[in-house]
FILUM-109572 format. One line per 5 residues: for each residue x negated, y, z of N, C-alpha, C. Coordinates in steps of 0.2 Angstrom, whole numbers, plus 5000, padded with zeros to 4 digits. Each point is the difference from the previous one (the first is absolute). Layout:
! residues N
X:Y:Z:X:Y:Z:X:Y:Z  ... .
//
This chain:
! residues 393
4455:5535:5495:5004:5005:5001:5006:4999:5005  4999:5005:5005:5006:4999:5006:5005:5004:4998  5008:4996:4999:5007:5002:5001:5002:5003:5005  5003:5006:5000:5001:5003:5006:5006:5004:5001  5003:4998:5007:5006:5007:4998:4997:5007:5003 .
4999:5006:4994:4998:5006:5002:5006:5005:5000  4998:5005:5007:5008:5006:5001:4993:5004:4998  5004:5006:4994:4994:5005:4996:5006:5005:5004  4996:5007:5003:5003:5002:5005:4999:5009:4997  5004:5001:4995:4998:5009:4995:5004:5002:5000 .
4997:5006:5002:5009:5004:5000:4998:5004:4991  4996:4997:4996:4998:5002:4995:5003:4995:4994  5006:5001:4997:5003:4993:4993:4996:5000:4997  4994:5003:4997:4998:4999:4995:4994:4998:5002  4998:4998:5006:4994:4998:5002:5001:4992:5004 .
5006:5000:5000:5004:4992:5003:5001:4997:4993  5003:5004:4995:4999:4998:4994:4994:4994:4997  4995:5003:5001:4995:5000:4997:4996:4994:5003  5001:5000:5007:4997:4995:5005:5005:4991:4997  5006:5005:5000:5003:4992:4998:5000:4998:4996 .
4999:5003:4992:4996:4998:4994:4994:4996:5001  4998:5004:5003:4990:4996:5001:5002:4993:5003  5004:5000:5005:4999:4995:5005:5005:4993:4998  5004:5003:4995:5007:4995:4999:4996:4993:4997  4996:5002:4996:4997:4995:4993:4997:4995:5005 .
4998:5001:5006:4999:4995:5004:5004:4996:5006  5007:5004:4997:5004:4994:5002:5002:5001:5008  4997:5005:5003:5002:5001:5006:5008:5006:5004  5003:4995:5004:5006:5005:5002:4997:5006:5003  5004:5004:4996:4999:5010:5000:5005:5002:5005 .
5000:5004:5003:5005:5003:5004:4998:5007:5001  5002:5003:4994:4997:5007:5000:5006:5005:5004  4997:5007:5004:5005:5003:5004:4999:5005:5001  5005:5005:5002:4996:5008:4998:5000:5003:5007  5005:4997:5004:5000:5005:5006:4996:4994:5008 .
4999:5005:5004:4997:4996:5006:5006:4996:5003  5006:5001:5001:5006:4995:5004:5000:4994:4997  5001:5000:4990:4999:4995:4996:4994:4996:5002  4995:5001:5002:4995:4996:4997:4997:4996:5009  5003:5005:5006:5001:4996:5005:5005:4994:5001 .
5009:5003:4997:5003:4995:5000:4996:4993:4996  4997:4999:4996:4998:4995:4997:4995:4997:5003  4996:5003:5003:4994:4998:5005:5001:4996:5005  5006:5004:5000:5004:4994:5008:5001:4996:5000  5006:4999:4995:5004:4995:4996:4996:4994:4995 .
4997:5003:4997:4992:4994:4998:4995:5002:4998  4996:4998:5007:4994:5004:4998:4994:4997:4993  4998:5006:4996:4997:4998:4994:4994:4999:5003  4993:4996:4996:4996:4997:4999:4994:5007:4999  5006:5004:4998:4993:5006:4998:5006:5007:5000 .
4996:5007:5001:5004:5006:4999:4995:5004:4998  5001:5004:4993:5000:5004:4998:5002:5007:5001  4997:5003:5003:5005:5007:5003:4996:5007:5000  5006:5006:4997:4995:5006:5001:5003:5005:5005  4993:5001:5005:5002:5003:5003:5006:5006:5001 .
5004:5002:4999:5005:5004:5000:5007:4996:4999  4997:4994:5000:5008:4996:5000:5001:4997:5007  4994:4998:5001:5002:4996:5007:4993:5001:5005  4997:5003:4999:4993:5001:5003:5000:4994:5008  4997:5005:5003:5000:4998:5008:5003:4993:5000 .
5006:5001:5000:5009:4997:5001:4997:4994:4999  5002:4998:4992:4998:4994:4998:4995:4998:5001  4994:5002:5000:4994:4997:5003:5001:4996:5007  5005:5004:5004:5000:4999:5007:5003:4992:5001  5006:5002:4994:5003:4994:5002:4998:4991:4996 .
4996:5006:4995:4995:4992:4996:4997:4996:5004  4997:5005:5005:4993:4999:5006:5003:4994:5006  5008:5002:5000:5002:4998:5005:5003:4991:4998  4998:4997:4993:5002:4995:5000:4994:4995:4998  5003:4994:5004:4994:4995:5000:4999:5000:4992 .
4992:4998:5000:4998:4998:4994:5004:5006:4996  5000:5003:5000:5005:5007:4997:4996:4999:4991  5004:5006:4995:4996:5000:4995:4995:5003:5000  4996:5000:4994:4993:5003:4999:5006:5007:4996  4995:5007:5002:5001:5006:4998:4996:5003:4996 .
5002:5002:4994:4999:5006:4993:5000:5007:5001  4998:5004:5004:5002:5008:4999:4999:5003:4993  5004:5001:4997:5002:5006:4993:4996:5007:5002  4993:5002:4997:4999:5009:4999:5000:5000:4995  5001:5008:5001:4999:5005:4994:4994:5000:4998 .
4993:4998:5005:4996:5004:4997:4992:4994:5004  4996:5000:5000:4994:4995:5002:4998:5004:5009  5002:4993:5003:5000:5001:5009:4993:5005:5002  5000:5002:5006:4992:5004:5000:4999:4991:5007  4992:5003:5000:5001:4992:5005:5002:4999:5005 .
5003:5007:5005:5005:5001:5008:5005:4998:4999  5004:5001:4991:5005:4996:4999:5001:4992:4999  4995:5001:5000:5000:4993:4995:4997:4994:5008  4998:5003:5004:4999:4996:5007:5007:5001:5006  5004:5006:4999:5007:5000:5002:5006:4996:4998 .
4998:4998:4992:5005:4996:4998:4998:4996:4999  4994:4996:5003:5000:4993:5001:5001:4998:5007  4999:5005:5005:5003:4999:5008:5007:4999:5000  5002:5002:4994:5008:5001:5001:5004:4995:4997  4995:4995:4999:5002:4993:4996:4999:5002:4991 .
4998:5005:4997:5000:4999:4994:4995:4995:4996  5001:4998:4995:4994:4994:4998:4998:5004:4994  5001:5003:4997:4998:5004:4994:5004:5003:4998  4998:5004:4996:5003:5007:4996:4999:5001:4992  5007:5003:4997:5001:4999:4994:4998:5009:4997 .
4996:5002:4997:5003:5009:4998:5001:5003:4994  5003:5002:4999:5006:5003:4994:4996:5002:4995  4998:4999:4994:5006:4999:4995:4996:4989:5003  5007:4998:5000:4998:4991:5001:5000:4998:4992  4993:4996:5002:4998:4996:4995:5002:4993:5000 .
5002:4995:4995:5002:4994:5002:4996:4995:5003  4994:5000:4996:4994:4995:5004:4999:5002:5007  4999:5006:5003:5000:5002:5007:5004:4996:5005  5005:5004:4997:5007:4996:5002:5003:4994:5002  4996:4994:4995:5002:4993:4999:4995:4999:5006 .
4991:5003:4999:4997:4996:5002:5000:5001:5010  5002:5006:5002:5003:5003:5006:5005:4997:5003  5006:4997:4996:5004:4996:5002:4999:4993:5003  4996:4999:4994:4996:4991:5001:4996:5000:5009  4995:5005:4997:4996:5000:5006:5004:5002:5007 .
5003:5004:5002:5005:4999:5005:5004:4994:5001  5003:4999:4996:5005:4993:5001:4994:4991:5002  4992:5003:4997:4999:4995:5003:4996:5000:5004  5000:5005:5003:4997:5000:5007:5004:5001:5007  5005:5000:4998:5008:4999:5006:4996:4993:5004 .
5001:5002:5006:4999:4995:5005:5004:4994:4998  4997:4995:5001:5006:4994:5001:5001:4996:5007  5004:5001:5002:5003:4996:5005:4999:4993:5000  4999:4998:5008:4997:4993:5001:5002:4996:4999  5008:5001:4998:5007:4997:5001:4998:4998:4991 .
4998:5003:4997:4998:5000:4993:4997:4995:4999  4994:4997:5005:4994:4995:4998:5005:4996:5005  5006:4998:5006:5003:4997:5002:5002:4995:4997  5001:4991:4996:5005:4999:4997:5005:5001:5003  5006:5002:4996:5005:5001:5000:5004:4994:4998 .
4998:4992:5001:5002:4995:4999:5004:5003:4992  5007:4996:4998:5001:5002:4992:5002:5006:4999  4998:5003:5006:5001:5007:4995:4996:5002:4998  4996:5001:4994:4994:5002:4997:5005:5005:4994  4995:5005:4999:5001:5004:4992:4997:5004:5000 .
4995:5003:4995:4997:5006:4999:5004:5005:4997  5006:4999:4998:5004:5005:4997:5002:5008:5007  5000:5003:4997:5004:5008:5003:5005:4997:5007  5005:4999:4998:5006:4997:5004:4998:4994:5005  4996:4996:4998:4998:4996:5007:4993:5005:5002 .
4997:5000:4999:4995:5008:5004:5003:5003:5004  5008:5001:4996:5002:5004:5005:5005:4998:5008  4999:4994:4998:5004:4996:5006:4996:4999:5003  4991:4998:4998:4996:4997:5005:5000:5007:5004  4999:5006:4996:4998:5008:5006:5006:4999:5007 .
5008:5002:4998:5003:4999:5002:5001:4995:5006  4996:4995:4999:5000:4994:5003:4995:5002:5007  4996:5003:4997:4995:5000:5005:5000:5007:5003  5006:5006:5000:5000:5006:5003:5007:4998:5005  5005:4995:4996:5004:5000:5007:4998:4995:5005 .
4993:4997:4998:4998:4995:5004:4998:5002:5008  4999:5009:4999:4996:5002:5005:5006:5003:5006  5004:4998:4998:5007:5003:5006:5003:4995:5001  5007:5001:5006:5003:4994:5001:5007:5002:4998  5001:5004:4996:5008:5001:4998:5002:4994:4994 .
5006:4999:5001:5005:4995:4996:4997:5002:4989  4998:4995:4999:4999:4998:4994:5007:4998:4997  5002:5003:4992:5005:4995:4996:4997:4999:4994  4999:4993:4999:4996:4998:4993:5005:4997:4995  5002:5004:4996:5004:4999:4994:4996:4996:4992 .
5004:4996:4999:4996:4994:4994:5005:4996:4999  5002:4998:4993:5002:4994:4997:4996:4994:5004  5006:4995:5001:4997:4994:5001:4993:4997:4998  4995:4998:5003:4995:4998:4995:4994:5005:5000  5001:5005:5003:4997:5007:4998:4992:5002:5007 .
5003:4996:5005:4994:4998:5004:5000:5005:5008  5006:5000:5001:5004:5004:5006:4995:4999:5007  5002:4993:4999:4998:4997:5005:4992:5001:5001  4996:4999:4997:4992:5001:4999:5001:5008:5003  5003:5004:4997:4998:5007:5000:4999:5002:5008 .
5007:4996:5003:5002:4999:5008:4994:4997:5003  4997:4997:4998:4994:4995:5005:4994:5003:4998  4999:5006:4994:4994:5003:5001:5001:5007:5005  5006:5001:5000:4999:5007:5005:5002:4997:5004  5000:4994:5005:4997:4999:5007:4993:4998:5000 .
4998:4998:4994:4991:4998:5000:4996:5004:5000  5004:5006:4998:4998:5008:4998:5000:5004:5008  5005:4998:5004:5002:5004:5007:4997:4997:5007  5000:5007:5004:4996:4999:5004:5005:4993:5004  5006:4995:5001:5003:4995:5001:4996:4991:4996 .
4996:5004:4998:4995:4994:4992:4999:4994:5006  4998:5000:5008:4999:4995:5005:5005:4996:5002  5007:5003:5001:5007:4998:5000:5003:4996:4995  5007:4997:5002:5003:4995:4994:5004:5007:4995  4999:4995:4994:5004:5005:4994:5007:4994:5001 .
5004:5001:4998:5007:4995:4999:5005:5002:4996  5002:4995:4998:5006:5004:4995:5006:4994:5000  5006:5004:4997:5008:4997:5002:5003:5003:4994  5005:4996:4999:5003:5000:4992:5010:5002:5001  5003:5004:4998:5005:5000:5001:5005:4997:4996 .
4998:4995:4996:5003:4996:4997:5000:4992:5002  5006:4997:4999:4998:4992:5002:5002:4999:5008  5001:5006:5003:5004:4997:5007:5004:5004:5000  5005:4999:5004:5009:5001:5005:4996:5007:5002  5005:5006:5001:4999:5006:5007:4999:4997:5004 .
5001:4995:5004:5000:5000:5008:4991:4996:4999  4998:4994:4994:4995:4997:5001:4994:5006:4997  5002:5006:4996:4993:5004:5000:5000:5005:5006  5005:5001:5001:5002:5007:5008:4994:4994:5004  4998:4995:5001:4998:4993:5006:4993:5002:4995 .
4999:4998:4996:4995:5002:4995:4995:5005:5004  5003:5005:4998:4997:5007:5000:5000:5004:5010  5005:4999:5003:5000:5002:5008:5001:4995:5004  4999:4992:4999:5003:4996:5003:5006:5000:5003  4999:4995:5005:5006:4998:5003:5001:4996:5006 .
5005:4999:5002:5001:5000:5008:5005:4992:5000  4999:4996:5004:5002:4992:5000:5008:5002:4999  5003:4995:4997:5007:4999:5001:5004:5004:4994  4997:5005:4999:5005:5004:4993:5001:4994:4991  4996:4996:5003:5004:4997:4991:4994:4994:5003 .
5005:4994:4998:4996:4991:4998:4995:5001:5000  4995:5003:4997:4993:4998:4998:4995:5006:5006  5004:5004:5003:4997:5004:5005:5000:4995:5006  4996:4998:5000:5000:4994:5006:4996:5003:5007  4994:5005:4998:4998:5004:5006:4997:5005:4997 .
4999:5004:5005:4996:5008:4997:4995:4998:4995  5000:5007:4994:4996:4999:4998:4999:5006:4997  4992:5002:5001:4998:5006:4995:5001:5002:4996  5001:5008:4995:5003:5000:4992:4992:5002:4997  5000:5001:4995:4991:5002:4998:4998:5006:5002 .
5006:5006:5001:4999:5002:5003:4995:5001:5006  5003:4996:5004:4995:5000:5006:4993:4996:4999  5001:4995:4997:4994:4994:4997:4996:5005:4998  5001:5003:4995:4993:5005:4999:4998:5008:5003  5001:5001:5007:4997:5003:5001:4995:5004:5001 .
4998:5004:4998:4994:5002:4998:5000:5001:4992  5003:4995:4997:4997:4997:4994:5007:5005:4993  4998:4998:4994:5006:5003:4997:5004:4997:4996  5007:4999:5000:5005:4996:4997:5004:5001:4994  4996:4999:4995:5005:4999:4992:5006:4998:4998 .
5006:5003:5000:5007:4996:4999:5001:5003:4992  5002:4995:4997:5002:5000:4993:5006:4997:4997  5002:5006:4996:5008:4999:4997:5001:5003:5006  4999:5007:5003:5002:5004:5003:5008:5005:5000  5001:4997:4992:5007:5004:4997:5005:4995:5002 .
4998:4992:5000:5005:4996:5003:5002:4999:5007  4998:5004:5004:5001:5001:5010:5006:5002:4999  5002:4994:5003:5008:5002:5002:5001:5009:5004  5006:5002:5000:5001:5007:5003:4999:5000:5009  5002:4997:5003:4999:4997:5006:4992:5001:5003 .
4995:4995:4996:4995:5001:5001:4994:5007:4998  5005:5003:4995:4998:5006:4997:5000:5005:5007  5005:5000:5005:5001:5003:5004:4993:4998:5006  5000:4994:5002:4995:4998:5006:4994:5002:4996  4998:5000:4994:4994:5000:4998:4998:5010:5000 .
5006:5003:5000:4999:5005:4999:4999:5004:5009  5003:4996:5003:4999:5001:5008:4993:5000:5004  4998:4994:4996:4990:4998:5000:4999:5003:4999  4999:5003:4994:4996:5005:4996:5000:5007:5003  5005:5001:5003:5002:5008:5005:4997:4999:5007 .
5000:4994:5003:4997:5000:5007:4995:4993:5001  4997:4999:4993:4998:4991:5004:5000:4997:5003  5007:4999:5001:5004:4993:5006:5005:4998:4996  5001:4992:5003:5004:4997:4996:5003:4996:5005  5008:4997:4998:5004:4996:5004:5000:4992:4995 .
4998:4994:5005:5001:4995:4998:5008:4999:4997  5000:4994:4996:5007:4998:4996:5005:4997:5008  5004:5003:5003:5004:4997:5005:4996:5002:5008  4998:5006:4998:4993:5002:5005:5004:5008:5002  4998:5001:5008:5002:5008:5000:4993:5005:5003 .
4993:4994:5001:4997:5004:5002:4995:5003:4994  4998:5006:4999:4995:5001:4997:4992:4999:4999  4999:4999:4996:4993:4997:5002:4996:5006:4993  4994:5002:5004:4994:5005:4994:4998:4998:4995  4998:5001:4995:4995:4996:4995:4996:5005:4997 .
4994:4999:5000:4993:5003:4996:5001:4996:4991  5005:5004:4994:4999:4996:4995:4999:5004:4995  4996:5001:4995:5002:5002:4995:5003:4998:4997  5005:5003:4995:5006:4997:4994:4996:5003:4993  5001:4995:4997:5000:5002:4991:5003:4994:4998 .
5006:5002:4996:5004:4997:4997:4998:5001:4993  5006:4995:4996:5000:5000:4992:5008:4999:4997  4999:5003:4994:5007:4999:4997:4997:5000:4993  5005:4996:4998:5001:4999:4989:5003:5007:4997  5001:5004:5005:5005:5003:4996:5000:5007:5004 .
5001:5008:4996:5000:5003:5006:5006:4999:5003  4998:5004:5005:5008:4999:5007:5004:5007:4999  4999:5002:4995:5007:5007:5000:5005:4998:4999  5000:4992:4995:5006:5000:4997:5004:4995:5005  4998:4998:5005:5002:4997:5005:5003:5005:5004 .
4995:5006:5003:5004:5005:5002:5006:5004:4997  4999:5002:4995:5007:5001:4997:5004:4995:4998  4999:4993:4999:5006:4995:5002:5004:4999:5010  4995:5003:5001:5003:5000:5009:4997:4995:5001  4996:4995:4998:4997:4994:5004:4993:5000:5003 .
4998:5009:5000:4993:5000:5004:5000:5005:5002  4998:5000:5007:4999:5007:5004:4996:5006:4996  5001:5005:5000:4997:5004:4997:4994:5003:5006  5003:5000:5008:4996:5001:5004:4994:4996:5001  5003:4994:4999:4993:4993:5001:4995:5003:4991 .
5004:5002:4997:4996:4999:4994:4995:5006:5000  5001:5006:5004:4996:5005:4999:4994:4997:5005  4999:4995:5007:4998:4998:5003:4996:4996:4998  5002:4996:4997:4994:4995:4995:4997:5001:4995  5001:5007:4997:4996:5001:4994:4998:5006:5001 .
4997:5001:5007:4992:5008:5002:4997:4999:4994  4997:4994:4999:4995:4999:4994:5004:4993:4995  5000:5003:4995:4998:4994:4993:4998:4997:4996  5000:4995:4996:4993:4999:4996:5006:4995:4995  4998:5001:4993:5004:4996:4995:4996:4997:4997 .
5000:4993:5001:4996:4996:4994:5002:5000:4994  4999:5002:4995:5001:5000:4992:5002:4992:4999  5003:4999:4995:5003:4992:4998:4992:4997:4995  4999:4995:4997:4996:5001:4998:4998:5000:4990  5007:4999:5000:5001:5002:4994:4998:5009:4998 .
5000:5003:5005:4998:5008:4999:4991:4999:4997  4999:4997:5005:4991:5000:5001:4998:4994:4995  5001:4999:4994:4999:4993:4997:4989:5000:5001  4998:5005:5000:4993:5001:4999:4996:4998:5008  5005:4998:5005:4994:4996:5006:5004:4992:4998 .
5004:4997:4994:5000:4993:5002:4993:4997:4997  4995:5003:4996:4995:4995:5001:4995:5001:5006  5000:5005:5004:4997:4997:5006:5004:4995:5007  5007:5002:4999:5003:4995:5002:4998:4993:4998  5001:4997:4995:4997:4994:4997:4994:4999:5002 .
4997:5004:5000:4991:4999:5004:5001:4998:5005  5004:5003:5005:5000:4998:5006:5004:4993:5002  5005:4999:4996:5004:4992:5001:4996:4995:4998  4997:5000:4993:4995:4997:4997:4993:4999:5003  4997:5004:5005:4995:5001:5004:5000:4995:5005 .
5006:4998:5004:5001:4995:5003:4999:4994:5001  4999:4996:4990:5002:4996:4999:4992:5000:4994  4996:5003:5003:4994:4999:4992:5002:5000:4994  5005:5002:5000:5004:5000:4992:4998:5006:4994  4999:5001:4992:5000:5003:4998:5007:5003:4996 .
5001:5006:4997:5005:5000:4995:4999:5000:4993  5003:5000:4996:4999:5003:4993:5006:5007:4999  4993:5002:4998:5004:5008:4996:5008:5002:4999  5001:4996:4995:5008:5000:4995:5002:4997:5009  5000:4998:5003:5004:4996:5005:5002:5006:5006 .
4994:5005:5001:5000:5005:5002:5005:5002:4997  4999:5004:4994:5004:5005:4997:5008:4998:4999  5001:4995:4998:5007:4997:5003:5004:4999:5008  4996:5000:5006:5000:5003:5004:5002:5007:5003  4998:5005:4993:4999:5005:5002:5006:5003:4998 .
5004:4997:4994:5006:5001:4996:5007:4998:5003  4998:4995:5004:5006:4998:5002:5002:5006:5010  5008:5001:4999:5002:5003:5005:5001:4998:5007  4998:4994:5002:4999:4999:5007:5005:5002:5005  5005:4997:4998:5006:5002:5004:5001:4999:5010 .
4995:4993:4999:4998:5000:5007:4992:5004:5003  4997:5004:4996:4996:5004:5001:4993:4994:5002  4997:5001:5005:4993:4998:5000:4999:4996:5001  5008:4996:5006:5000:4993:5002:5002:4997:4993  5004:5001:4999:5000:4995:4990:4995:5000:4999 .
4994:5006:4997:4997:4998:4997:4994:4997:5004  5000:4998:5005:4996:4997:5004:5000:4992:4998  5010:4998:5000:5000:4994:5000:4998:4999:4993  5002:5004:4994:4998:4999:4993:4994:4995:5001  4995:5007:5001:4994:4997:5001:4996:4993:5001 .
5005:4999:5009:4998:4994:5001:5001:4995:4996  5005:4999:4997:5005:4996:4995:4996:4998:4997  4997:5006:4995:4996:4998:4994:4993:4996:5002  4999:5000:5008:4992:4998:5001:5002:4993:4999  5005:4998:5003:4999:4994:5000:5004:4997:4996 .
5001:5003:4992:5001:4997:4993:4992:5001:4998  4996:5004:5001:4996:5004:4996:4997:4991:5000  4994:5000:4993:4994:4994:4999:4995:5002:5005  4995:4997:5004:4994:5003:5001:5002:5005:5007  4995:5006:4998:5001:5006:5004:5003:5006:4996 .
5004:5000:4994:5000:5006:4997:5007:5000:4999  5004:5006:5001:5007:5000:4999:5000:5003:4991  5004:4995:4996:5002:5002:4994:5006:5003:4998  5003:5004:4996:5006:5002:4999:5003:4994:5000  4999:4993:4999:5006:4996:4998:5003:4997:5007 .
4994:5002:5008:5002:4997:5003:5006:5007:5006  5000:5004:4995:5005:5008:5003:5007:4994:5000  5005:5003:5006:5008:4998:5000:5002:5002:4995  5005:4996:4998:5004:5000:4993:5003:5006:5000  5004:5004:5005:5005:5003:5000:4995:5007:4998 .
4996:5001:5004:4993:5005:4998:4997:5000:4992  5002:4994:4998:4994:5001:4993:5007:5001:4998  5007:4997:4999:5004:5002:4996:5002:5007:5001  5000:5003:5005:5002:5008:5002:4996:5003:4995  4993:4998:4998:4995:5006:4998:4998:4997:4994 .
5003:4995:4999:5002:5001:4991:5005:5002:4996  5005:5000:5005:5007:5003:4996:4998:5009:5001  4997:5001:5003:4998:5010:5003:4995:5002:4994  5000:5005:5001:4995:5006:4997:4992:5001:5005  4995:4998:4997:4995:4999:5008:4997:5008:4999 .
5002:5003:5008:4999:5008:5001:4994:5000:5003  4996:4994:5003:4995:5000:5003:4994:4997:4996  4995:5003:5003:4992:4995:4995:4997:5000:5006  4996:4993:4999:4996:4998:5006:4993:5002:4997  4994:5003:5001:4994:5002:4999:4996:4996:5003 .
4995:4994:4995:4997:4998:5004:4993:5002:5004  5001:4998:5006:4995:5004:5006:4991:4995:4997  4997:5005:5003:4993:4997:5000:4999:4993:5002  5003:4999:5004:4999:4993:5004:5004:4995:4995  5005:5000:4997:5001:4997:4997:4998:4997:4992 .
4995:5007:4997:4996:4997:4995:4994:4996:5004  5000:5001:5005:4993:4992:5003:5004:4995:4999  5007:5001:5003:5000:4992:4999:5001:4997:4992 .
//
């Protein structure tokens, strides 16, 4: 069974009703709506996996704008009454994938949803490793889609994530994803150096403005031309810089550190922050103009304690490196504990354990203390299911 977020689109309550009843028991986000404004705002804002929709809500409109997103969802038309076949070959030109007709039955229903939701194209970016960022859950699906529709333009990315969370991976698939994939991708950190040494960082700099400027020097800026540049801890850019960086972004040209001539630059920008940047804006310490300027498009990685249900393919994946096996309960203690450093912790856990584990096989005794002692003293809200492959071994 595929999890999915579904927008049910009826100007009918007691027909939205009924869809969410059938649909809830499996677990899938419902986003029932009655009017056509509703059900575009939300299409926009996060596009669902699937749309169930009766004509009279959002006909043409919504189809239009379904049509218009990559990998977009798979679509349900709601009748009253069984298609004749001229309709039934219009609403499949028109993107429709099936049809439900009134009075709905629940088996129709489940088994219409299933079959749309698994026949949705998948993206190549999907068979991409995504190095650690793997998950089968809803929430990473949805950052891989994300990943790979603003992959196809060259506007400013802002990729929001707890430390840990895989920001940076996200930054290096959408250059691997864009048509710059033959250019340098690069990135720069705004923590750990002076204003004046990240301003030389980022737009370089001109001999003689400070000690260590001994002769000209490129900023990444200009180094990766052509190519795209990831800066992270975007909320920590001094104000100064928030300024220069917003004047790029308006004309791409920039002045070196101690420099008056302008010089061009071909760069894509996507940035990363821990945290959103509103509250920086309403503290005064982030432009509100640069803010609206870096985040055309967004993408927020989930922390991983949301998703506990992709850490055993994570595990597979760290584990896989290393010919290693796990045991079950080692899994599902994994799966318990909150992972406050998100992926990277539980990466290093991992490694940890391989090389306490006996043999090839990682056992609960060989988990960090801190981890088996967190998920003894807790209530365990998660259960590990053992996979096919693991009853072979």
């Amino acid at each position: 069974m595929v999890v999915a977020r579904i927008l049910i689109a009826d100007h009918l309550s007691e027909r939205r009703n009924i869809l969410c009843t059938f649909l809830r028991a499996d677990e899938h986000l419902l986003i029932p709506v009655a009017r056509e404004a509703e059900a575009i705002k939300s299409l926009r804002e996060t596009p669902p996996d699937l749309i169930i929709l009766e004509g009279s809500v959002a006909g043409t409109k919504l189809l239009t704008e379904a049509k218009a997103i990559d990998l977009g969802p798979a679509v349900i038309m709601l009748m009253g009454g069984p298609p004749s076949v001229e309709q039934l070959v219009e609403l499949m030109n028109q993107g429709v994938s099936d049809v439900l007709v009134s009075p709905l039955d629940i088996n129709d229903v489940q088994t219409k949803v299933e079959r749309a939701l698994s026949r949705r194209p998948t993206p190549d970016a999907l068979q991409i490793r995504f190095h650690d960022l793997v998950g089968p859950s809803a929430k990473m699906q949805q950052v891989f889609r994300k990943t790979v529709k603003v992959a196809a333009s060259d506007n400013p990315v802002l990729l929001i994530g707890e430390p840990g969370t895989g920001k940076r991976l996200v930054a290096e698939q959408i250059h691997r994803l864009s048509a710059r994939k033959d250019r340098e991708f690069r990135t720069a950190h705004c923590t750990g150096l002076t204003e004046a040494e990240l301003e030389s960082e980022l737009f370089g700099h001109e001999p003689g403005v400070s000690p260590w400027a001994v002769g000209p020097r490129p900023g990444l800026f200009e180094q990766g031309e052509g190519g795209t540049l990831y800066i992270d801890g975007i909320d920590e850019l001094p104000t100064l810089l928030q300024g220069k960086l917003l004047r790029f972004l308006e004309g791409q040209t920039l002045v070196r550190l101690g420099g008056t001539r302008p010089f061009s630059a071909d760069v894509r920008l996507l940035t990363g922050t821990s945290r959103p940047l509103h509250h920086k804006i309403e503290e005064g310490n982030f432009r509100s103009d640069l803010y609206y300027r870096l985040s055309a498009s967004q993408i927020e990685l989930p922390p991983l304690r949301s998703r506990p249900n992709d850490i055993p393919e994570l595990v597979d994946l760290f584990l896989s490196r290393f010919d290693v096996q796990i045991a079950g309960e080692a899994v599902e203690v994994l799966m318990n504990y909150p992972w406050p450093g998100n992926v990277d912790e539980l990466k290093n856990a991992v490694e940890q354990a391989i090389t306490l584990c006996d043999g090839n096989r990682v056992e609960l005794k060989d988990l960090p203390a801190r981890v088996l002692k967190a998920v003894a003293m807790a209530t365990r809200k998660h259960k590990f299911v053992t996979r096919p492959k693991d009853k072979a071994e």
